[in-house]
N, C-alpha and C positions, 0 to 999 in steps of 0.2 A: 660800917657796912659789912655784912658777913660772906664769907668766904661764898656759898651758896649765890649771891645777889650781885657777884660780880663778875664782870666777861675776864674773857680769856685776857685779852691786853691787858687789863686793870690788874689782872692774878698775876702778869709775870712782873707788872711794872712795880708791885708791891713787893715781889720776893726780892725785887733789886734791890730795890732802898730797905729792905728790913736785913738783909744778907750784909751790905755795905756797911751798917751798923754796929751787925753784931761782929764783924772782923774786924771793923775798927779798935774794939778793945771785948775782947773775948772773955776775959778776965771780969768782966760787968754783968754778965748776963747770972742771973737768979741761974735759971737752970739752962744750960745750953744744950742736950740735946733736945729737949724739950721746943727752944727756939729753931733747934732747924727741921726737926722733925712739923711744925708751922710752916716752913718756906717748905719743904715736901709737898704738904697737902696743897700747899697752894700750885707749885707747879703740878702735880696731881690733876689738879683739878682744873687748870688752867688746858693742859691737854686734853682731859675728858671733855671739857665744853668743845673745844676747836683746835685739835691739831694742826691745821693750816694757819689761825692766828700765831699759834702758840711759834710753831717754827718760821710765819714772817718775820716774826721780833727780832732773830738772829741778822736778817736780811737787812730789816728797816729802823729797827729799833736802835739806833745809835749812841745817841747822849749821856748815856750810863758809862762812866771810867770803865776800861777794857777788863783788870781784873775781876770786876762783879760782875759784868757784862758775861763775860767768857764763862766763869763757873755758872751760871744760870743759864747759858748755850748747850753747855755739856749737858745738863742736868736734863734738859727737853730733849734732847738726843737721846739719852739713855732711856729718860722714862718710856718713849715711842719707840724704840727700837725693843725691850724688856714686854712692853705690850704686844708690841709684835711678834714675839714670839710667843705667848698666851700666860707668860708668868701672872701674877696678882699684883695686889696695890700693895701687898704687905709685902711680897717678895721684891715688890722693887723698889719698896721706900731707902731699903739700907744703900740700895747702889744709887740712888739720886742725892741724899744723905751726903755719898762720898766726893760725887761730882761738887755739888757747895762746896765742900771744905777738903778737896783735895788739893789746893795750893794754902793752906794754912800755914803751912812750914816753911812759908816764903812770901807771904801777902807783903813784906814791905819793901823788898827785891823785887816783886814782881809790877810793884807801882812807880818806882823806879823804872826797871828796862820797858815799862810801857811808855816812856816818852825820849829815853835811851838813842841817841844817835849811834851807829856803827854796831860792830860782836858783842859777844858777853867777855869779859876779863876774865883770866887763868880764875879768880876769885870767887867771881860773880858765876860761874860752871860750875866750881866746886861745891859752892850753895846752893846751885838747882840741883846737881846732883844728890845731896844730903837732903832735902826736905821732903820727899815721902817718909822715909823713918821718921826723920823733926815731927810732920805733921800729924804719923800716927802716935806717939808719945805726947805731942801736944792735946790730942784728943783725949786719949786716955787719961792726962791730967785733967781735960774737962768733965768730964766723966762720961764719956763712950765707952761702953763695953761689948756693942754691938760687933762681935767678929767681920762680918762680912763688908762691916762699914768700915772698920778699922783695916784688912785686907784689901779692900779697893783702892786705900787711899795709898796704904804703904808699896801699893804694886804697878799701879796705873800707868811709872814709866819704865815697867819691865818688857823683854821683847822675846819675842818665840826663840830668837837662836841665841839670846843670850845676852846679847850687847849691850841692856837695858840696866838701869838704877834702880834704887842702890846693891840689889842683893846679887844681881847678872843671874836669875831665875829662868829658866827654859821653859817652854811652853806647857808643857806638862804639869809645872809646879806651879803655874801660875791661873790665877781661877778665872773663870770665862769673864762674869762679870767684869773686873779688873781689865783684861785684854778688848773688851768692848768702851769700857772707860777712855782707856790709851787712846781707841778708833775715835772715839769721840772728841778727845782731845785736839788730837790730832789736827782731826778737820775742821774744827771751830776757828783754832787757834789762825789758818791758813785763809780762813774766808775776814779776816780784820788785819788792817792796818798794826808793822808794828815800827819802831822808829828802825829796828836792824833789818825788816823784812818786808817786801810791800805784800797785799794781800793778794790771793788767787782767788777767779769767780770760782763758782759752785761745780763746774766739771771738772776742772782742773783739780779742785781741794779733793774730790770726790779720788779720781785718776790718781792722783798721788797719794794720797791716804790709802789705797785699795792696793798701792806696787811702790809703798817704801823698800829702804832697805832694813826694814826690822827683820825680815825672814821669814819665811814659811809662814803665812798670817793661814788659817783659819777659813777655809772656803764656807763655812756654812755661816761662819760669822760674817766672812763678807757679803754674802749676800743677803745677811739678815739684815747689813748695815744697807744696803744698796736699795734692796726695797722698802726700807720705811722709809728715803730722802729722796730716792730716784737723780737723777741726772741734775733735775732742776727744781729744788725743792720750792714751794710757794715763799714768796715774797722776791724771787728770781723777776730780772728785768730780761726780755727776750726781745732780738730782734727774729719777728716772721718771712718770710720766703716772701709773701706779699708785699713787704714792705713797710707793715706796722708794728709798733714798739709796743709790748704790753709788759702785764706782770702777773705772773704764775698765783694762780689761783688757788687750784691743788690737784695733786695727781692724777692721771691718769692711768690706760688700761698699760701701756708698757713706763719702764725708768726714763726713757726719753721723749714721750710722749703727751707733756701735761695741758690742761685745762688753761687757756691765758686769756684776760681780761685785756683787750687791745685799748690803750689807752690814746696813741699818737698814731696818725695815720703815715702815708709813705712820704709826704712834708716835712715828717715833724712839727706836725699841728696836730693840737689838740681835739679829739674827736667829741664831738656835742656830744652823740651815743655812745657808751662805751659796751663794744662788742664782744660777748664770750665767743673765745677759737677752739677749737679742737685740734691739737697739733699732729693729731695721727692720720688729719684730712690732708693732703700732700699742697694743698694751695692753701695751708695754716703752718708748714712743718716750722720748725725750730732753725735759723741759719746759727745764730750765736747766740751768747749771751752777755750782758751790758752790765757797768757797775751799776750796785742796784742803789747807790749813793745819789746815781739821778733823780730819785724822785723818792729816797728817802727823807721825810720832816716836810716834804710838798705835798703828798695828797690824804685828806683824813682813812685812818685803813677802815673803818663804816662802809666808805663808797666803796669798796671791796667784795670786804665779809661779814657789814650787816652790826648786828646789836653784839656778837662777839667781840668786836673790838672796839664796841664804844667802850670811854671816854669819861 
């Protein structure tokens, strides 16, 4: 089936399983930029058809091991937030590019600490430390030569005032992309289960990735990151003020505001009708929000958002 002929779901669930592949032995691929610059278009294009499928994935799309899971999280972040600022498809291929294969220089530490009880060992830190350089020399042995992709990957966990790996680069020295990366990171990493860390919903990931202590972040970038996900990005489970439990549809006119598809009424019964809320109506507003694990792998996302996520 060609890239064209398939929804949104079907594009990201193929970059999983073709990404997991090709990291499983890198070393096999004929040409490898060539493979990921594939998984590009496909998340590309998986955003173009439906950004609200494309970002439920992170929410609901579970089943995929958290390594490949997470870099294909980044990678839909980035592309939507690079869009939202009005860059191209060319200009932001190299920075999704880097999102896949920015943990290259530790893919097999990293499938390790994703099922890892407790910290990382003096060991296991010193190896996350080192693998943006591992991963940009790794690349470059595959043959990247793409700067900007090669830069995103080597820099992603630098921090504005400095504290960051491997090179402790200041914000100045380190390029937007790259520090939009890091945000991404960041927040993905926060919204999943890890065996050392439980996960935060989506406000909270949101809160804390926006007032780390990396330093002086970036006001324009924050809020470039703030309004392409909003408070509650789609695939968010909400409890309503009224008393019904939906799931976030897609944005609305303010960050906290969004579009929700009331699935369960104030019983917790399932509603025959399923009601679109406007949560900027005050008898819709937003009280919290719910792990969106409830009803993750329960409901087809079609009954959602339609032929985008078919199946």
């Amino acid at each position: 089936m060609a890239t064209e002929s398939k929804s949104s779901l079907q594009l990201i669930r193929q970059a999983r399983l073709d990404l997991a592949q090709l990291l499983s032995d890198p070393l096999a691929a004929e040409n490898f930029p060539a493979a990921v610059s594939a998984m590009v278009q496909q998340v590309q294009s998986a955003c173009s058809q439906s950004a609200e499928v494309a970002l439920a994935t992170i929410m609901l799309e579970l089943e995929t091991a958290y390594p490949i899971r997470h870099a294909v999280d980044v990678a839909i972040v980035a592309e939507l937030s690079l869009c939202n600022l009005g860059q191209t498809a060319m200009q932001r291929a190299s920075v999704v590019a880097a999102a896949l294969t920015m943990n290259i220089g530790m893919h097999a530490l990293e499938n390790l600490l994703a099922a890892q009880e407790g910290p990382l060992t003096p060991d296991q830190r010193a190896q996350m430390q080192a693998h943006p350089q591992i991963g940009r020399d790794q690349l470059r042995m595959l043959g990247v030569s793409d700067i900007q992709w090669l830069d995103c990957v080597e820099q992603h966990h630098e921090a504005p005032d400095g504290s960051g790996y491997p090179r402790k680069l200041r914000s100045e020295d380190i390029v937007f992309e790259a520090r939009l990366l890091s945000l991404a990171d960041r927040y993905c990493a926060m919204l999943s289960n890890r065996g050392y860390r439980r996960r935060q919903l989506a406000d909270a990931a949101m809160f804390s990735t926006l007032n780390s202590g990396a330093g002086s972040l970036d006001q324009k970038l924050a809020q470039l990151f703030l309004s392409t996900l909003g408070l509650y990005p789609p695939g968010s489970v909400v409890h309503l003020i009224n008393g019904e439990t939906g799931v976030v549809v897609r944005r609305g006119k303010l960050d906290s505001t969004p579009l929700v598809l009331s699935l369960f009424n104030s019983n917790d019964q399932l509603l025959k009708q399923r009601v679109l809320r406007n949560t900027e109506e005050f008898d819709f507003s937003v009280i919290h929000l719910l792990d969106s694990r409830i009803i993750a792998g329960q409901l087809p996302l079609t009954e959602i958002w339609g032929d985008a996520a078919h199946v």
